[in-house]
C-alpha positions as CSV (number, residue, x, y, z in Angstrom):
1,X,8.1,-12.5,23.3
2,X,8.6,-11.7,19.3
3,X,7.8,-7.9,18.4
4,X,7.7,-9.6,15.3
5,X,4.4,-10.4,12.6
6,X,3.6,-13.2,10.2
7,X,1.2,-12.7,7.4
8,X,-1.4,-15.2,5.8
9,X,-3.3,-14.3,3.1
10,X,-6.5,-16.5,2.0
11,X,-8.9,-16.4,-1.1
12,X,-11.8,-17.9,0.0
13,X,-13.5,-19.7,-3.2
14,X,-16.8,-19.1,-4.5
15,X,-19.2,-21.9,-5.3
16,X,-20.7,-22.8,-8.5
17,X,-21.4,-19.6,-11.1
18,X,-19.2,-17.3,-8.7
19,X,-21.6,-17.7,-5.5
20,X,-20.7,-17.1,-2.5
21,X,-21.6,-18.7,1.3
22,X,-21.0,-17.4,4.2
23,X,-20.7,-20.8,6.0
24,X,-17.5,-20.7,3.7
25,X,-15.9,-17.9,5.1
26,X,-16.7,-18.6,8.7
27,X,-15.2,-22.1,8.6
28,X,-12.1,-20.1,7.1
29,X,-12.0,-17.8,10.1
30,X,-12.7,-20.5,12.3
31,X,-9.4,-22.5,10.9
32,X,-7.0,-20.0,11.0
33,X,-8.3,-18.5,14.6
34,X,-7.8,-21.9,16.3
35,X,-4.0,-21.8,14.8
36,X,-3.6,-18.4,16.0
37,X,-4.4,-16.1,13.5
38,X,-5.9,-12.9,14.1
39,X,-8.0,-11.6,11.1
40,X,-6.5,-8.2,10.1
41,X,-8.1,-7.1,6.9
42,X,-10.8,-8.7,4.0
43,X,-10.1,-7.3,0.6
44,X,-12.9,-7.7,-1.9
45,X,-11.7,-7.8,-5.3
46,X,-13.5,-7.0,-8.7
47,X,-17.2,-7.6,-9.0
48,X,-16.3,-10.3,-11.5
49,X,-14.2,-12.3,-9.1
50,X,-16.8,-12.4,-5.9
51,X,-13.8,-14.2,-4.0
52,X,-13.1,-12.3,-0.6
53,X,-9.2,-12.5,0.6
54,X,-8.7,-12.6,3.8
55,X,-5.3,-11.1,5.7
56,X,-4.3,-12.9,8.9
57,X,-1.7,-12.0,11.2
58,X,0.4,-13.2,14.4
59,X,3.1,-13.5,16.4
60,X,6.2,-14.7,14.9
């Protein structure tokens, strides 16, 4: 067993004019949990730029 952690981080895109749908995002977190990525962190960025990122980690 690896005491050891990768790291993914994801942007997930807004739609047309900067909107945003959360169907997006949970198909995102559905993606990377079936590959074995554990969601760690979401970092919301400027008003401006509505994009959530998200921070995935696991086992390396």
């Amino acid at each position: 067993m690896s005491n050891r952690w990768n790291y993914q981080v994801v942007e997930v895109k807004t739609g047309w004019m900067g909107g945003f749908k959360a169907e997006a995002l949970q198909e995102e977190l559905n993606k990377h949990g079936k590959l074995g990525w554990e969601l760690v962190n979401i970092i919301h960025t400027m008003p401006s730029v509505p994009s959530p990122i998200l921070v995935f980690k696991r086992e390396g």
